[in-house]
MMTF fields as JSON, N, C-alpha, C and O atoms, coordinates in Angstrom:
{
  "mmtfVersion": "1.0.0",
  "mmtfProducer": "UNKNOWN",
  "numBonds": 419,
  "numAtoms": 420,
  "numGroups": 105,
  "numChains": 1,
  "numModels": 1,
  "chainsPerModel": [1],
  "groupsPerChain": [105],
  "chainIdList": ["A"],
  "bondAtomList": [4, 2, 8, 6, 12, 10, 16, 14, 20, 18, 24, 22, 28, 26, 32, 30, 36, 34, 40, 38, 44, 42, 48, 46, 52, 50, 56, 54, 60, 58, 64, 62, 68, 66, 72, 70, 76, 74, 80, 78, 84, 82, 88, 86, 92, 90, 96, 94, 100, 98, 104, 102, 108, 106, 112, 110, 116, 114, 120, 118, 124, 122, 128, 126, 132, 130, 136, 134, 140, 138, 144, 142, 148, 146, 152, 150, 156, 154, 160, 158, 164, 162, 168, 166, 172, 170, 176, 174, 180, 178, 184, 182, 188, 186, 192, 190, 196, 194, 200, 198, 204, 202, 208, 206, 212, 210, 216, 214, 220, 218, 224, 222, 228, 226, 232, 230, 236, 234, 240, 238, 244, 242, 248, 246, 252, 250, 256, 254, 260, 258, 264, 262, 268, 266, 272, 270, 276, 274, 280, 278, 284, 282, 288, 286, 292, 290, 296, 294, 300, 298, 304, 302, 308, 306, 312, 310, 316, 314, 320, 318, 324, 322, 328, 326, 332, 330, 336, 334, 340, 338, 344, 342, 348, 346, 352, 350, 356, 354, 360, 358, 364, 362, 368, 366, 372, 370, 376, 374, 380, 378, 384, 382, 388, 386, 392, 390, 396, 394, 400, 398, 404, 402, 408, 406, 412, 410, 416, 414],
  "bondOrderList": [1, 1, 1, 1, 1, 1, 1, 1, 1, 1, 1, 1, 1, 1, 1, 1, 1, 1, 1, 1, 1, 1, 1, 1, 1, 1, 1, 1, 1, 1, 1, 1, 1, 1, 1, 1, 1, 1, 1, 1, 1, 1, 1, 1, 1, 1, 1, 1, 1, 1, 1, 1, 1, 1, 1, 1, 1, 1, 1, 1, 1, 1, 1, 1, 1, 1, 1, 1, 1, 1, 1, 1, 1, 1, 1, 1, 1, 1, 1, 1, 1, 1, 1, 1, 1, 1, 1, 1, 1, 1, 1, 1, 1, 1, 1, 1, 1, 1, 1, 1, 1, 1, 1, 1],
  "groupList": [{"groupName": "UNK", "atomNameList": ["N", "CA", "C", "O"], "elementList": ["N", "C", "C", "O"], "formalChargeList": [0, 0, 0, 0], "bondAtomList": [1, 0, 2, 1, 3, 2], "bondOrderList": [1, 1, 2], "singleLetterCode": "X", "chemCompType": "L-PEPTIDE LINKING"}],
  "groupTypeList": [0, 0, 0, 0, 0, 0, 0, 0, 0, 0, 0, 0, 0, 0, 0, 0, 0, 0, 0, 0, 0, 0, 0, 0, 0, 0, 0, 0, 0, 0, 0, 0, 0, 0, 0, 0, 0, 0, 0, 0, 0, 0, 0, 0, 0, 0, 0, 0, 0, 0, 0, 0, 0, 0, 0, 0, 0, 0, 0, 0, 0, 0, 0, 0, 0, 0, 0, 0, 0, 0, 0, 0, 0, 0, 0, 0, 0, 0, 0, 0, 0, 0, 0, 0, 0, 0, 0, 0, 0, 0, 0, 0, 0, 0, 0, 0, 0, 0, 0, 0, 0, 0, 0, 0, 0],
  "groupIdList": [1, 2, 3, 4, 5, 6, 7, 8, 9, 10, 11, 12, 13, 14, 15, 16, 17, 18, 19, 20, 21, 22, 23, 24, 25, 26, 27, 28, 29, 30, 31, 32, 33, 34, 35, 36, 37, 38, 39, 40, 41, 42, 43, 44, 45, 46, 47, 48, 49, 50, 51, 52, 53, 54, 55, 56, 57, 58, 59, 60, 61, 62, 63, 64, 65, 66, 67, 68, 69, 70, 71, 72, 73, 74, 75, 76, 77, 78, 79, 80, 81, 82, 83, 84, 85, 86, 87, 88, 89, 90, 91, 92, 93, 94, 95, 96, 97, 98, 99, 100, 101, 102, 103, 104, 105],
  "secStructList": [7, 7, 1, 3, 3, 3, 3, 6, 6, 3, 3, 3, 3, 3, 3, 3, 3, 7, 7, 1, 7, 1, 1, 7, 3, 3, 3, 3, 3, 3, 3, 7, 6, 6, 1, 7, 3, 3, 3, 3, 3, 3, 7, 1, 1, 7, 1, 1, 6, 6, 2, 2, 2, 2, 2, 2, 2, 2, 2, 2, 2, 2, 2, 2, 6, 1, 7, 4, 4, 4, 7, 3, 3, 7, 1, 7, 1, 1, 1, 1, 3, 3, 3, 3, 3, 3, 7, 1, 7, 2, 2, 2, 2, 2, 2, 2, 2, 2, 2, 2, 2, 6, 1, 7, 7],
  "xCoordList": [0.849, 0.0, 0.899, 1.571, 0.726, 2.097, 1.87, 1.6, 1.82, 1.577, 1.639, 0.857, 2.978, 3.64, 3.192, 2.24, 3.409, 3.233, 4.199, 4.614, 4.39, 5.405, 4.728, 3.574, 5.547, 5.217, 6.536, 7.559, 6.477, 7.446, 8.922, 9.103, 9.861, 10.828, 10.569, 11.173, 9.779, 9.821, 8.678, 8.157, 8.393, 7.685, 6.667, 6.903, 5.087, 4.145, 3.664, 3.467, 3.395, 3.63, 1.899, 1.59, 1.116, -0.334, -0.223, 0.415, -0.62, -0.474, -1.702, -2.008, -2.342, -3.452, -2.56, -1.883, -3.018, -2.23, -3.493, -4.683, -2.777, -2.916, -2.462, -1.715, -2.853, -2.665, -2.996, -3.913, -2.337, -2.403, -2.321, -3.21, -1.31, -1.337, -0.399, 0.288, 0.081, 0.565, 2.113, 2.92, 2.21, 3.614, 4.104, 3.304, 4.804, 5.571, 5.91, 7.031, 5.186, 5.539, 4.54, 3.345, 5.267, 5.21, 3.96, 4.202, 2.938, 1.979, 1.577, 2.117, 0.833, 0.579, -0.177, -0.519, -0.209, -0.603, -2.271, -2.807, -3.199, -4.674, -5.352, -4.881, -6.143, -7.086, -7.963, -8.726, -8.081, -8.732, -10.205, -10.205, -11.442, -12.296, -12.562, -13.614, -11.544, -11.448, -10.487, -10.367, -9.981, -9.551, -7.808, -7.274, -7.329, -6.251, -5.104, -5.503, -3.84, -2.939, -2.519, -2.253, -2.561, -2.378, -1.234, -1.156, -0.407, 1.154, 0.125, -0.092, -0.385, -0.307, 0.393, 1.404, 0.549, 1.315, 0.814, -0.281, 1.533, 0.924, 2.035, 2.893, 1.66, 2.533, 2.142, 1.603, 2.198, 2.17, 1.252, 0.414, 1.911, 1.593, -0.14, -0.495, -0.861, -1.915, -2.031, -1.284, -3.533, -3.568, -4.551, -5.775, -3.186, -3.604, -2.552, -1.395, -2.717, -2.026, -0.223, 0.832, -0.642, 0.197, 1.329, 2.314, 1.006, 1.914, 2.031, 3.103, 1.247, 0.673, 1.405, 2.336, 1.422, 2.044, 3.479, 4.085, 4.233, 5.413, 5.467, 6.369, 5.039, 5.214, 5.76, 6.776, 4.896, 4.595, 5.644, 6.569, 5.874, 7.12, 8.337, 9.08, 8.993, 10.036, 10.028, 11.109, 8.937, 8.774, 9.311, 10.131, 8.7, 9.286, 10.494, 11.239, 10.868, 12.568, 13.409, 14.458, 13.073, 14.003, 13.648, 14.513, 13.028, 12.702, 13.086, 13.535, 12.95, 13.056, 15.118, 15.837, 15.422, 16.731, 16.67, 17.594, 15.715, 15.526, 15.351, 14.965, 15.826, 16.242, 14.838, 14.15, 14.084, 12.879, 12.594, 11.621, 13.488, 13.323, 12.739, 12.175, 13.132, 12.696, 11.349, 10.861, 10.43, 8.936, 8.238, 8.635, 6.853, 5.81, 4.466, 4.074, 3.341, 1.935, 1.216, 1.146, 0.867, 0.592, -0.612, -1.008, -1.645, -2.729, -3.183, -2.743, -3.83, -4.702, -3.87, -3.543, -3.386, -2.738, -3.556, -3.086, -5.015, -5.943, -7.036, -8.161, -6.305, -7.038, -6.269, -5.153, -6.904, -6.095, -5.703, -4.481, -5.879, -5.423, -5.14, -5.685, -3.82, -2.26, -1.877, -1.984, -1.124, -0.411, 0.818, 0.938, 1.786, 3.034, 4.09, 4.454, 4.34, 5.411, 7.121, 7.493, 7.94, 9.172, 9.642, 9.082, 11.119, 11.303, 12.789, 13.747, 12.627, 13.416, 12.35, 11.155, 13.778, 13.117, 12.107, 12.654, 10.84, 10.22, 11.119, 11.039, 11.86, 12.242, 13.341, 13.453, 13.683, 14.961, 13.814, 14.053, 12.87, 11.605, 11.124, 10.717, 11.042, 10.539, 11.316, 11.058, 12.653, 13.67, 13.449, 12.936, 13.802, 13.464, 12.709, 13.191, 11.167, 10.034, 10.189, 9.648, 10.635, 10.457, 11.458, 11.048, 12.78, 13.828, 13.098, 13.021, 12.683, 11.929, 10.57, 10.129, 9.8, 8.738, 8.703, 7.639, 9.554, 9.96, 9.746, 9.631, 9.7, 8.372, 7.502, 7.266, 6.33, 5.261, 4.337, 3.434, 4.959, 3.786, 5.071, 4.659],
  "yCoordList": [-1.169, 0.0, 1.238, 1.711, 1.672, 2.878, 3.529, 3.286, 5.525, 6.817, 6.882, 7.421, 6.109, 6.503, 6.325, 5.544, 6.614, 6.267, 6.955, 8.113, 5.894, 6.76, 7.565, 7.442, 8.396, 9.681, 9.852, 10.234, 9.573, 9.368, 8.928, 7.716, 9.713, 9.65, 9.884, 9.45, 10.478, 10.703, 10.057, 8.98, 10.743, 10.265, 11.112, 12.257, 10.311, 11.633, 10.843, 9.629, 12.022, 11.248, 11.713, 12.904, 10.866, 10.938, 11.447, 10.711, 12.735, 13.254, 13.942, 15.058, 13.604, 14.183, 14.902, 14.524, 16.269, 17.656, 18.044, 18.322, 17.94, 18.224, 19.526, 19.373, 20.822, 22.212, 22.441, 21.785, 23.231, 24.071, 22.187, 21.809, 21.766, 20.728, 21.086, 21.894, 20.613, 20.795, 20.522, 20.802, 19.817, 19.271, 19.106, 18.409, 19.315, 19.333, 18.014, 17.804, 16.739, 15.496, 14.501, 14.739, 13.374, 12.731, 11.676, 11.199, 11.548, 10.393, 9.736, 9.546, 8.624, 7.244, 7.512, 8.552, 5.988, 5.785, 6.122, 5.78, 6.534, 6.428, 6.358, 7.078, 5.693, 5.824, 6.891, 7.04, 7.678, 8.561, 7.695, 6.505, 8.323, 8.436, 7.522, 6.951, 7.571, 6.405, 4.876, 3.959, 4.863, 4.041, 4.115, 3.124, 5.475, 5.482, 5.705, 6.652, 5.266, 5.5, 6.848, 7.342, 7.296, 9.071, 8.865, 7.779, 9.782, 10.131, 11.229, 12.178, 10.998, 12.006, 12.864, 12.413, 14.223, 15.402, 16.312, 16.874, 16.383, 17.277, 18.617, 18.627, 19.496, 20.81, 21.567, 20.815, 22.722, 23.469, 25.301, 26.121, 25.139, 26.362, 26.337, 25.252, 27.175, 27.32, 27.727, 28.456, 26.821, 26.514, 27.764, 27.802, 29.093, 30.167, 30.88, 30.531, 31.887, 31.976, 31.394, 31.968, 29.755, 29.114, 28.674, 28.087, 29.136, 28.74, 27.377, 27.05, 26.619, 24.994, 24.497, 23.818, 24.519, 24.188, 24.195, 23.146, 25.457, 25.766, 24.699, 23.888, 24.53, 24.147, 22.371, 21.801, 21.987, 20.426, 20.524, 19.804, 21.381, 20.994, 21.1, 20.325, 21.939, 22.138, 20.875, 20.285, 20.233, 19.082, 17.685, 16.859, 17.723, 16.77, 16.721, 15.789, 17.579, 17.697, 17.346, 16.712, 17.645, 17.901, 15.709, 14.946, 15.481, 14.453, 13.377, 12.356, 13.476, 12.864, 12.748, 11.8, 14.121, 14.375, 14.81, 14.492, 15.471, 15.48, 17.081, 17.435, 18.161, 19.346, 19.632, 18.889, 20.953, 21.578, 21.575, 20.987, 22.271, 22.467, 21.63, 21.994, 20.336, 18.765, 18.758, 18.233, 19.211, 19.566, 20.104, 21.198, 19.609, 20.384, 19.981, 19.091, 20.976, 19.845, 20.64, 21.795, 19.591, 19.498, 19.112, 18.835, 18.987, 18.724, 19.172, 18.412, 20.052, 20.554, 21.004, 20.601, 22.384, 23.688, 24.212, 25.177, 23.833, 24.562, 23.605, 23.909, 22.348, 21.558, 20.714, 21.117, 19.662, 18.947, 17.756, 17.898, 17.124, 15.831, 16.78, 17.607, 16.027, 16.687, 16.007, 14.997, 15.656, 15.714, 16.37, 17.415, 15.552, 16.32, 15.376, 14.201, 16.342, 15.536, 15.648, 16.715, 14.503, 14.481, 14.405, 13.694, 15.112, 14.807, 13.667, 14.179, 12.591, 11.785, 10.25, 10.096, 9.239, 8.358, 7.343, 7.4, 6.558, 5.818, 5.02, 5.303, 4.087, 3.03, 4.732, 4.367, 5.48, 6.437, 6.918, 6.846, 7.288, 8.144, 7.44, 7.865, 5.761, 4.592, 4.706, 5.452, 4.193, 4.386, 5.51, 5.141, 6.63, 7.555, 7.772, 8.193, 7.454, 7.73, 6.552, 6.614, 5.425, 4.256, 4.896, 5.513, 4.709, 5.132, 6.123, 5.871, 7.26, 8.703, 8.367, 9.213, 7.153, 6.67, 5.345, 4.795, 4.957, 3.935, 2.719, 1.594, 3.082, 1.844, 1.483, 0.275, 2.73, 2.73, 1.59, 0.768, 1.975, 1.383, -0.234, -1.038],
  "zCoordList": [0.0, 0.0, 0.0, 0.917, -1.366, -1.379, -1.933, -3.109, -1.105, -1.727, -2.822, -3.605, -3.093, -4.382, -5.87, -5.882, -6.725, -7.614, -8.957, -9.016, -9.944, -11.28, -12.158, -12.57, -12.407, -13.724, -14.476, -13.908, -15.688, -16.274, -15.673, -15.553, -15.334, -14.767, -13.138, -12.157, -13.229, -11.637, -10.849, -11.138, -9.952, -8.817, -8.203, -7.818, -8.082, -7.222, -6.39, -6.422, -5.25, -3.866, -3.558, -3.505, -3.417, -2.578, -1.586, -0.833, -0.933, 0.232, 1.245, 0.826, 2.268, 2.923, 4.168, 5.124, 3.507, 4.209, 5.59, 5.448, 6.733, 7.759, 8.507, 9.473, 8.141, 8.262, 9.997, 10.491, 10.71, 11.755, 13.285, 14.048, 13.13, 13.956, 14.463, 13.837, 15.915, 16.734, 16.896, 17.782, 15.604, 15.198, 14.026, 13.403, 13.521, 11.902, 11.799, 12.26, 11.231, 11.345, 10.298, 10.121, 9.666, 8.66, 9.639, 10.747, 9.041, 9.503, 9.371, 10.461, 9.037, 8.994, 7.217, 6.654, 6.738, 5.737, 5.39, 6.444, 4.615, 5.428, 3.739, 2.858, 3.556, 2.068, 1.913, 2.868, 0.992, 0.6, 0.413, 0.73, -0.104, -0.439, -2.037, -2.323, -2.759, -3.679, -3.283, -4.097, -2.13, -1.292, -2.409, -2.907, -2.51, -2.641, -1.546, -0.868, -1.046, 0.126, -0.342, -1.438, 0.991, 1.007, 2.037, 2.61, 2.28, 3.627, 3.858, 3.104, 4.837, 6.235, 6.33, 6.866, 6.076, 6.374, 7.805, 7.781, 8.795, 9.571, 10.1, 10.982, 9.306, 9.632, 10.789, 11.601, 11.176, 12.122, 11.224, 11.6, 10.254, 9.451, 8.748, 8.286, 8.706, 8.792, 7.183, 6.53, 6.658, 5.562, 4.998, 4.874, 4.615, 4.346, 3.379, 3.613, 2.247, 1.241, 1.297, 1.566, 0.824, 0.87, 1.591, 1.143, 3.165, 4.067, 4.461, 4.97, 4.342, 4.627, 3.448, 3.881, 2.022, 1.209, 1.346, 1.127, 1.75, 1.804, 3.228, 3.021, 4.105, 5.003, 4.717, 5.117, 4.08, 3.645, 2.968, 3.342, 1.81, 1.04, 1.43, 0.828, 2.422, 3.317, 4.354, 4.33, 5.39, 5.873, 5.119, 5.52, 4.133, 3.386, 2.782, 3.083, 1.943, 1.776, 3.163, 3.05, 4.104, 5.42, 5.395, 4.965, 5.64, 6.195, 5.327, 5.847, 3.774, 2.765, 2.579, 2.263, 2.936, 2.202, 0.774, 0.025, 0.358, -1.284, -0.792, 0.322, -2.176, -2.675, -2.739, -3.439, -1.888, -1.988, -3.384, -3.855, -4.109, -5.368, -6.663, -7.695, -6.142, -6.784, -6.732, -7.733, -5.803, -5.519, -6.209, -6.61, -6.694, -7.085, -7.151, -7.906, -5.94, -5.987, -7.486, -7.905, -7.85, -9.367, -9.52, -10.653, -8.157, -7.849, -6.37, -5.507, -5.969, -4.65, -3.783, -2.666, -4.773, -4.417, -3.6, -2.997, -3.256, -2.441, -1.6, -1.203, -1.472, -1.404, 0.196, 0.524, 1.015, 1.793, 0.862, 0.809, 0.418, -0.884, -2.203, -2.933, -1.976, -2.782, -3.259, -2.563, -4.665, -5.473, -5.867, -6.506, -5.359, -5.371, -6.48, -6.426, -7.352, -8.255, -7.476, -6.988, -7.47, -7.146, -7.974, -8.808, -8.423, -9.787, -8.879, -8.301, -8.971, -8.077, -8.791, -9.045, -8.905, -9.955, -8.523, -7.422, -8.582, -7.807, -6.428, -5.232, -7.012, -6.068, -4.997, -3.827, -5.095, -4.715, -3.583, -2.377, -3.98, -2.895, -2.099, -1.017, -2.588, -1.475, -0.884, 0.06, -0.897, -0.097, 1.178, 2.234, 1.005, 1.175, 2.235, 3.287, 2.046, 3.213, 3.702, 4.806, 3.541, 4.457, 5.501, 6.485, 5.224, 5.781, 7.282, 8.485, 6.453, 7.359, 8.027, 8.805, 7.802, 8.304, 8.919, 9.201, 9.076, 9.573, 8.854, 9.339, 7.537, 7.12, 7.057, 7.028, 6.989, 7.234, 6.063, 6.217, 5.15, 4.123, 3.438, 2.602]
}
């Protein structure tokens, strides 16, 4: 059961963004509404002209080890279920969040 998924060369990561929480921290696996696996994002920054975004995407680089810059949600820029392209090839990003999640999925 894995966020992940390929786009050409790279990688987009299923993400259910958790705005104004009490802790800046990577969270459990959980199915959306089409019973797709979403990563749990829970920032601290409040989901208001794009601080929650910046927030999630700085969280994740830090946690991932991957270059902010590599980032882009490419789906629900305004939304809590996100779409974030990595430009980082699939198996490199599994790596990656298992490593930073202990293995969640």
């Amino acid at each position: 059961m894995s966020p992940i998924k390929p786009h050409q060369n790279h990688s987009v990561l299923y993400v259910w963004a958790t705005p104004g929480a009490a802790k800046d921290r990577l969270g459990e696996i959980v199915l959306d509404a089409d019973q797709h696996p979403n990563l749990k994002v829970y920032v601290t920054a409040i989901a208001e002209k794009g601080l929650a975004n910046k927030a999630i995407i700085a969280l994740l680089s830090k946690k991932l080890g991957i270059a902010k810059s590599l980032f882009e949600i490419i789906v629900g820029e305004k939304d809590r279920h996100k779409r974030i392209l990595i430009q980082v090839p699939v198996d490199e990003l599994e790596r990656s969040l298992k490593a930073a999640t202990g293995s969640l999925f």
